[in-house]
Rosetta silent file (secondary structure, phi, psi, omega in degrees, C-alpha in Angstrom):
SEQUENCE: XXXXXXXXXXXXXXXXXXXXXXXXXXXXXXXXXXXXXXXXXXXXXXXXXXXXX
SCORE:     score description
SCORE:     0.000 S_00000001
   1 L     0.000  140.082 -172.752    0.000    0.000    0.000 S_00000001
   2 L   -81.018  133.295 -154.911    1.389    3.536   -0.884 S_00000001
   3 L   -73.528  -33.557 -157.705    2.481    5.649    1.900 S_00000001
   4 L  -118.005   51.532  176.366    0.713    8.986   -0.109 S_00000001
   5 L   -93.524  145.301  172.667   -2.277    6.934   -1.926 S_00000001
   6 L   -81.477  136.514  152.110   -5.543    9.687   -2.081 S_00000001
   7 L   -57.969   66.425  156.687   -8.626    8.916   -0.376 S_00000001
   8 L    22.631  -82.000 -161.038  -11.707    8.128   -3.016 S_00000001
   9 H   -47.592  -27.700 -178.790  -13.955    9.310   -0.378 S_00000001
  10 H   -71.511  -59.468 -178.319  -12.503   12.997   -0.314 S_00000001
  11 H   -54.908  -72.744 -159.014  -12.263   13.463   -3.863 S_00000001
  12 H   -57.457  -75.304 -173.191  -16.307   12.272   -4.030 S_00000001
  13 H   -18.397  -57.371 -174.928  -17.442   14.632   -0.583 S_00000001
  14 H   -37.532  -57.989 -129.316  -16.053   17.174   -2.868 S_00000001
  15 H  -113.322  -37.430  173.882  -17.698   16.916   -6.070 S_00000001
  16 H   -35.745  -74.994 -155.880  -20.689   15.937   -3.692 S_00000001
  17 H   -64.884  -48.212 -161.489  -20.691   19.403   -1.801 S_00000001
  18 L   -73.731    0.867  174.814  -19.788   21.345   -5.523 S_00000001
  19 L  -116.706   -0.640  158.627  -23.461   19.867   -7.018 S_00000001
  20 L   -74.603  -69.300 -178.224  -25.139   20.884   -3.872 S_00000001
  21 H   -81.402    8.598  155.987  -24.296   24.410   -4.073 S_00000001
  22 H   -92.490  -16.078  175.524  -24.553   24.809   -7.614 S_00000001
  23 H   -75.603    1.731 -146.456  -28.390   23.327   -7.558 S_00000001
  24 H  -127.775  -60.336  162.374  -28.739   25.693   -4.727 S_00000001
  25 H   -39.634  -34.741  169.073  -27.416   28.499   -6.973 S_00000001
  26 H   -89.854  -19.784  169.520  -29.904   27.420  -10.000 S_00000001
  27 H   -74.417  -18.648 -175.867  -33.022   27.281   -7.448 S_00000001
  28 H   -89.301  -39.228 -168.385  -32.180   30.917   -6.638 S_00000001
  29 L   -69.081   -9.658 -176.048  -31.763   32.141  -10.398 S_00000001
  30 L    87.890   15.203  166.058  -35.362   30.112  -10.685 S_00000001
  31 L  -105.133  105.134 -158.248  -33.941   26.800  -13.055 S_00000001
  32 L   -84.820  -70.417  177.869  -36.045   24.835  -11.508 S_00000001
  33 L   -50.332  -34.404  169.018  -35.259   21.968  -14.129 S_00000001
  34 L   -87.465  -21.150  174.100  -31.002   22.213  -13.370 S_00000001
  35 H   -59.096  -68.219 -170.246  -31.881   22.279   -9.752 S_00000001
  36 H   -72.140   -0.144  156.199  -33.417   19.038   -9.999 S_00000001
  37 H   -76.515  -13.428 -167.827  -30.639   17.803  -12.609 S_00000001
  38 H  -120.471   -9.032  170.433  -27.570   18.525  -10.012 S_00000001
  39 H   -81.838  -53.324 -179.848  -29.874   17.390   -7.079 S_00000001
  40 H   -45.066  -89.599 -167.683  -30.290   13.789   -8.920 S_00000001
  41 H   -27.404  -56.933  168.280  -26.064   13.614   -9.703 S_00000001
  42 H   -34.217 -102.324 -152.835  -25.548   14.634   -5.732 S_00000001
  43 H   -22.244  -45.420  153.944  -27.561   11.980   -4.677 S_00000001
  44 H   -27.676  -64.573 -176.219  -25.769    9.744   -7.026 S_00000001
  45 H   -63.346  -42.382 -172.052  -22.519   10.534   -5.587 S_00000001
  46 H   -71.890  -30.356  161.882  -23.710   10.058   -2.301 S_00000001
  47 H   -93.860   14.938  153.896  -24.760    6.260   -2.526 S_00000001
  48 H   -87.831  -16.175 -165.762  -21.304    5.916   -4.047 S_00000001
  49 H   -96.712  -17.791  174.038  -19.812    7.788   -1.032 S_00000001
  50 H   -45.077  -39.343 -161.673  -22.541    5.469    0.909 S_00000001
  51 H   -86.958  -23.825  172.539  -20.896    2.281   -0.770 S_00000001
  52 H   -44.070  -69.609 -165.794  -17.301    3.482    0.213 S_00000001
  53 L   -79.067    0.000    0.000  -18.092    3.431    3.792 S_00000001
């Protein structure tokens, strides 16, 4: 095992948290329809970061 191997789980939290606040950014401009496209893909990440653990 590699002294300096990256953490999956970090990388995904990330990418998690950056499709939260951009749906959260298209529900304020009122795109209703990318809100609920970047709300799906979170969730998505999140029973991958789910499967991780």
């Amino acid at each position: 095992m590699p002294l300096f191997k990256r953490d999956p789980r970090k990388k995904l939290q990330k990418s998690y948290h950056q499709k939260l606040e951009a749906a959260m950014h298209a529900m304020r401009n009122g795109d209703i329809r990318k809100n609920a496209e970047l709300t799906a893909e979170a969730e998505e990440i999140k029973a991958e970061l789910n499967k991780l653990d």
